[in-house]
C-alpha positions as YAML, in Angstrom:
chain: A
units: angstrom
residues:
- id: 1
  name: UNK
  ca: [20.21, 168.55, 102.16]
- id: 2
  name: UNK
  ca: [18.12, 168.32, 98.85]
- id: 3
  name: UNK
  ca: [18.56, 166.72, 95.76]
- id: 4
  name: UNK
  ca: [19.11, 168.06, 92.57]
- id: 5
  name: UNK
  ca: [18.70, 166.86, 89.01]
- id: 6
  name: UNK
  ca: [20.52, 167.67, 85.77]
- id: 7
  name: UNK
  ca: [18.40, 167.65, 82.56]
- id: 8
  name: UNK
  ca: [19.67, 168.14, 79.31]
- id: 9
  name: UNK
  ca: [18.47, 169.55, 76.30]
- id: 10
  name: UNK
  ca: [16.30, 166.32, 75.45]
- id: 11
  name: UNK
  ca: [15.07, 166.60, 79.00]
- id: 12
  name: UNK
  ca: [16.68, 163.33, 80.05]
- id: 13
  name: UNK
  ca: [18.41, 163.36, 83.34]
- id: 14
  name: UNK
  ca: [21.84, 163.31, 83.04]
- id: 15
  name: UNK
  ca: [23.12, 163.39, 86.76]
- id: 16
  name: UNK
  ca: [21.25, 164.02, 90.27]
- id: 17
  name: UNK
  ca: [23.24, 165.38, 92.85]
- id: 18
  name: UNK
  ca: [23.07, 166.52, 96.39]
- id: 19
  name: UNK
  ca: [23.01, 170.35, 97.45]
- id: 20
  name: UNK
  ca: [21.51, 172.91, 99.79]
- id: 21
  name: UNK
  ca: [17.81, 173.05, 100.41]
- id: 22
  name: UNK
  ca: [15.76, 175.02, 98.46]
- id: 23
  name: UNK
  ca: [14.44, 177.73, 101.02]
- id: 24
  name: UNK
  ca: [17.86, 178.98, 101.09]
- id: 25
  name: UNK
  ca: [19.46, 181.47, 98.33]
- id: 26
  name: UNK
  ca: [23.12, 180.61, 97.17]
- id: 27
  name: UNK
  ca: [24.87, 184.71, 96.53]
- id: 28
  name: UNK
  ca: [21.37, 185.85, 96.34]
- id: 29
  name: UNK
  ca: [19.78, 182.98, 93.86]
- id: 30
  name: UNK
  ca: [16.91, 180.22, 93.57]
- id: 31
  name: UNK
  ca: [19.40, 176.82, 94.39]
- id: 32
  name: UNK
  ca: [17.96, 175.31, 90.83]
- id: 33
  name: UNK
  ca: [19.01, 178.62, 89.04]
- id: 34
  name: UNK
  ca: [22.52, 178.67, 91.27]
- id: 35
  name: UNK
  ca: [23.37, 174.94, 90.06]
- id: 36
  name: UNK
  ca: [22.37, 175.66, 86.54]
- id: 37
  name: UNK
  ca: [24.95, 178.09, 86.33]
- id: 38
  name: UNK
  ca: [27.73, 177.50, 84.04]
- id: 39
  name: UNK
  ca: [26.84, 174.82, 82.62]
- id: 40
  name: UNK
  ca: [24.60, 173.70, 79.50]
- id: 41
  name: UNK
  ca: [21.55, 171.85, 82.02]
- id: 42
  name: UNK
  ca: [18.12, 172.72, 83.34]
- id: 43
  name: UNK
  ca: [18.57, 172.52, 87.12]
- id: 44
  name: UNK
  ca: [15.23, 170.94, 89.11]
- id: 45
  name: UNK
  ca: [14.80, 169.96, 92.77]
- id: 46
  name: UNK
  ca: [14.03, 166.13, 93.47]
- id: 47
  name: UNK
  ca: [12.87, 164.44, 96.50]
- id: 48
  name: UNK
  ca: [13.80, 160.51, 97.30]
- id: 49
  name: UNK
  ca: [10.92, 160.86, 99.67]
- id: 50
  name: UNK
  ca: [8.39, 161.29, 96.51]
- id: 51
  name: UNK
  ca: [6.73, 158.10, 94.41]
- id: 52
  name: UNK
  ca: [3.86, 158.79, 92.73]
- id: 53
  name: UNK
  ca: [3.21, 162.29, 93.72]
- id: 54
  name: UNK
  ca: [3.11, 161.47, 97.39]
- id: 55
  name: UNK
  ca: [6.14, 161.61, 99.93]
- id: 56
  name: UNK
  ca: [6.72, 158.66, 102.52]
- id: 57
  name: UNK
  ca: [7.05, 160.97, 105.35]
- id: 58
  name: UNK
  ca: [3.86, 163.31, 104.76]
- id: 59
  name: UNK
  ca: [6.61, 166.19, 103.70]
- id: 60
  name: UNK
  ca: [6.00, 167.77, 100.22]
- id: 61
  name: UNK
  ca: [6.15, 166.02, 97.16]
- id: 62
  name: UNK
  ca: [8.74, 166.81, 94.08]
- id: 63
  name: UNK
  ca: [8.11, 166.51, 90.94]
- id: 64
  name: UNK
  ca: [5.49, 163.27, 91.13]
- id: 65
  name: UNK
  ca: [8.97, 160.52, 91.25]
- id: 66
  name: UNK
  ca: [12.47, 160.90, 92.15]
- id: 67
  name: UNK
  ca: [14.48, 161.56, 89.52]
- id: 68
  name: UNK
  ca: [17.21, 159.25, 88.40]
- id: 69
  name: UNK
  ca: [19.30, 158.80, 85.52]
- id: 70
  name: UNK
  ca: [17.68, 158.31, 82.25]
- id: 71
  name: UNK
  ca: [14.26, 159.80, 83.49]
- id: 72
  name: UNK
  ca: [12.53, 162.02, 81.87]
- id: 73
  name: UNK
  ca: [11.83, 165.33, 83.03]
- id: 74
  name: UNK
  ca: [8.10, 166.54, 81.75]
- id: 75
  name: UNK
  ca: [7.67, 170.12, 81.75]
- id: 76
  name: UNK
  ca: [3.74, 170.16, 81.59]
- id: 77
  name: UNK
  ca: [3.54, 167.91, 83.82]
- id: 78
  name: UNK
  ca: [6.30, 169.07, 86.26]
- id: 79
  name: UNK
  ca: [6.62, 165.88, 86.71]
- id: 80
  name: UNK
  ca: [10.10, 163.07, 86.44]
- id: 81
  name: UNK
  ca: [9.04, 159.69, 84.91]
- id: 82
  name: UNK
  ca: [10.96, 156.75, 84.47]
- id: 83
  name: UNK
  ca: [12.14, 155.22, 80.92]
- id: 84
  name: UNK
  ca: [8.86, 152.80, 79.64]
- id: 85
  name: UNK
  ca: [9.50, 149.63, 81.01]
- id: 86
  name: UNK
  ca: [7.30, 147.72, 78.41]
- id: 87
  name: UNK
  ca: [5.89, 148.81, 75.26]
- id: 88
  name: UNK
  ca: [2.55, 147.84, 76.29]
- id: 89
  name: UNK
  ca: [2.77, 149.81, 79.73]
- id: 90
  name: UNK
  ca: [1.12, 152.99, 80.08]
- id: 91
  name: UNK
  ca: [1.67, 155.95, 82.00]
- id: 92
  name: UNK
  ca: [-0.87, 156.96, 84.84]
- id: 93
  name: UNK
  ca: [-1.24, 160.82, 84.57]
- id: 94
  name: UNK
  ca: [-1.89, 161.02, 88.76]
- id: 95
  name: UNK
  ca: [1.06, 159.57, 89.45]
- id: 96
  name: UNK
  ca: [3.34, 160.10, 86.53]
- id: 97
  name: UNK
  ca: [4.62, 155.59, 86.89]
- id: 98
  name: UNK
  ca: [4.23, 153.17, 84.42]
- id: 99
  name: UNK
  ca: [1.15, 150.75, 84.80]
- id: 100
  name: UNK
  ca: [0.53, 147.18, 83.28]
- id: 101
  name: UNK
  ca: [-2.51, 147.28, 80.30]
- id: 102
  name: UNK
  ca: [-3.78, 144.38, 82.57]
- id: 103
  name: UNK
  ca: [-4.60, 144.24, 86.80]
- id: 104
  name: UNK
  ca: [-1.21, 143.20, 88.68]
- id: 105
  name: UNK
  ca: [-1.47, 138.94, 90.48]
- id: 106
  name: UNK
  ca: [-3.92, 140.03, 93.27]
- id: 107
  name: UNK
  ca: [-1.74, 138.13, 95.97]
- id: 108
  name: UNK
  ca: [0.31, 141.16, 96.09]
- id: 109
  name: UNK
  ca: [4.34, 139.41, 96.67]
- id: 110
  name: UNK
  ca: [6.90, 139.56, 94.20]
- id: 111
  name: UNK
  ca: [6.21, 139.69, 89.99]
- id: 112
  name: UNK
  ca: [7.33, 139.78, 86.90]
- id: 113
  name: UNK
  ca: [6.11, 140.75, 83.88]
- id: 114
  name: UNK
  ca: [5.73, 138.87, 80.60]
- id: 115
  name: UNK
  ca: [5.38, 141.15, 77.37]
- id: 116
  name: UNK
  ca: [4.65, 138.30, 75.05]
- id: 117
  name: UNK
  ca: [1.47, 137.13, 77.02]
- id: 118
  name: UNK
  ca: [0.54, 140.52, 78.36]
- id: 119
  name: UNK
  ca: [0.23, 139.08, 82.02]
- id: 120
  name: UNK
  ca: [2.16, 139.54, 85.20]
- id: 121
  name: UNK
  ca: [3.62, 136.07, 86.78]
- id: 122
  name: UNK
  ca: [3.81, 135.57, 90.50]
- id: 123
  name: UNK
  ca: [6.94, 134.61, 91.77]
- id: 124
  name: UNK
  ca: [8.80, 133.39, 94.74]
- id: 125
  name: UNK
  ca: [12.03, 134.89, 94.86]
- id: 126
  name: UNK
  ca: [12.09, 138.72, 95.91]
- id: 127
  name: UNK
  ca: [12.92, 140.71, 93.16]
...
């Protein structure tokens, strides 16, 4: 099964459902076109597999991120991104996340992130 996001006129994603996979046609049409159908959204496939342009299971990668409500869906960039979690976050263009203006705690376990210092804080608890 595949997954399928809703995007409305703003190109926010509205809804993400599940559907048949793309290869097959639906009464002789493209699955994103067949969904679309009757109703006011842009139709594009999504894969749960796919972060940062790269799917976990070395299958192909959709769209650079999964899409979930609220994204954004980038046409240029075929690409769904996720709302800005900071102000001072900016996007990477490979992978189409959101990236900290400053280098992540190097000890690599669980963070937050403090937008009045600009710094990331380690912490114990799993997030």
């Amino acid at each position: 099964m595949a997954h399928y996001a809703y995007i409305n006129s703003n190109s926010i994603v509205v809804a993400v459902t599940v559907g048949k996979d793309e290869t097959e046609l639906i009464n002789g049409l493209d699955t994103e076109i067949y969904y679309a159908q009757g109703t006011p959204y842009t139709v594009k496939r999504t894969s749960y597999n796919t972060s940062g342009g790269v799917h976990n299971t070395g299958g192909t990668p959709y769209r650079k991120n999964y899409a979930g409500i609220g994204y954004t869906y980038d046409t240029a960039r075929d690409a769904f991104i996720s709302p800005q979690p900071y102000a001072s976050w900016v996007l990477d263009e490979a992978t189409c996340n959101w990236e900290p203006p400053v280098a992540r705690p190097s000890a690599g376990g669980p963070w937050i992130w403090n937008e009045e210092t600009l710094s990331g804080v380690e912490t114990a608890q799993p997030l």
